[in-house]
N, C-alpha and C positions, 0 to 999 in steps of 0.2 A: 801596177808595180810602182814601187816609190825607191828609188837610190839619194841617198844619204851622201854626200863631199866632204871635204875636212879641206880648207886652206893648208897646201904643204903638203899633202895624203895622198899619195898617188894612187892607194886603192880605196873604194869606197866604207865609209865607216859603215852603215846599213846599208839591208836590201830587205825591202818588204814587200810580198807576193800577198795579194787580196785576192780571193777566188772566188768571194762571195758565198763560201759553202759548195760550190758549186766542183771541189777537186776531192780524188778521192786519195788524193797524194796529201802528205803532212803540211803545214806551212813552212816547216823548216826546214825539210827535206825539201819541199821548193826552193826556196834561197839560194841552199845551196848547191843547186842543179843552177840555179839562173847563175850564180859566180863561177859553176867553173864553165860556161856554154858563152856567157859574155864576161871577155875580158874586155875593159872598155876604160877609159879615160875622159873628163871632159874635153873636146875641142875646143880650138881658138876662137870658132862663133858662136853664139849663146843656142841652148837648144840642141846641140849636138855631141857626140860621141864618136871618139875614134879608138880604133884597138885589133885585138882579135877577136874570130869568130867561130864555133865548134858547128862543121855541119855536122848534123846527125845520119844524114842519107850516106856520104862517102866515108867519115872519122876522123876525116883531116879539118885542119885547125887553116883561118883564113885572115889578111888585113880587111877589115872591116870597117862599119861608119853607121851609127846610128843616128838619124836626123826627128826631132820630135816637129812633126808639122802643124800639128793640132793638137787640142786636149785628148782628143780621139784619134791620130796616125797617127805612124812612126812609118818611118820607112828606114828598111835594114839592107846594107850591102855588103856584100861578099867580093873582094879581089884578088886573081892569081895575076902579076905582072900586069897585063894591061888591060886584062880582061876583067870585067865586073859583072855580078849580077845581085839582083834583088828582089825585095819584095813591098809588097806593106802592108801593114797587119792593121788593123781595125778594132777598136773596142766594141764589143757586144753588149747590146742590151742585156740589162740580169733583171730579172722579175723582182718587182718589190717582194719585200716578203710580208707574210700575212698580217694583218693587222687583228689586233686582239679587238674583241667584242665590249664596250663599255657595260659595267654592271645597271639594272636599272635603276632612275633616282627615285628616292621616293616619294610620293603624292603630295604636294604642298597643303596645307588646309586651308580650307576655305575660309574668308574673310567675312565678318560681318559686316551689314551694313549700317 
């Protein structure tokens, strides 16, 4: 997932969901599942996000905090008053995809000597 900032822009210019093929959902129709599930803001430390957060298990909407740890974490939290919880989510290996077969070349001729 790629988010897009704008100096000045409190919400983000893009959102770009890569699934690698691998969703059976639209890409667009992803985005905008990902904007209204994360309402989010850059934080004051680099690497981070703060905002709201839509659980999907109960429907209520929460103060949240997106932390990017790695190229590969994140770790997502969820707070009701002083209570917090989270999680962190990992990027999955996706299978290269198949590589095409070179045509054969054709037979050089042979050289005299």
């Amino acid at each position: 997932m790629q988010v897009a900032y704008a100096i000045g822009v409190a919400e983000p210019v893009s959102i770009m969901v890569d699934t690698f093929g691998t969703s059976e959902i639209a890409p667009d129709k992803l985005e905008a599942m990902v904007r209204d599930v994360f309402d989010m803001r850059p934080a004051k430390e680099p690497m981070q996000w703060e905002g709201r957060v839509y659980n999907i298990d109960d429907g209520k909407v929460y103060d949240g905090s997106i932390i990017m740890k790695s190229d590969n974490e994140l770790y997502i939290q969820g707070c009701f008053m002083l209570f917090c919880q989270g999680e962190e989510w990992l990027r999955q290996d996706v299978p290269d995809p198949p590589k095409l077969s070179k045509p054969a070349q054709p037979a050089q001729p042979a050289r005299a000597r």
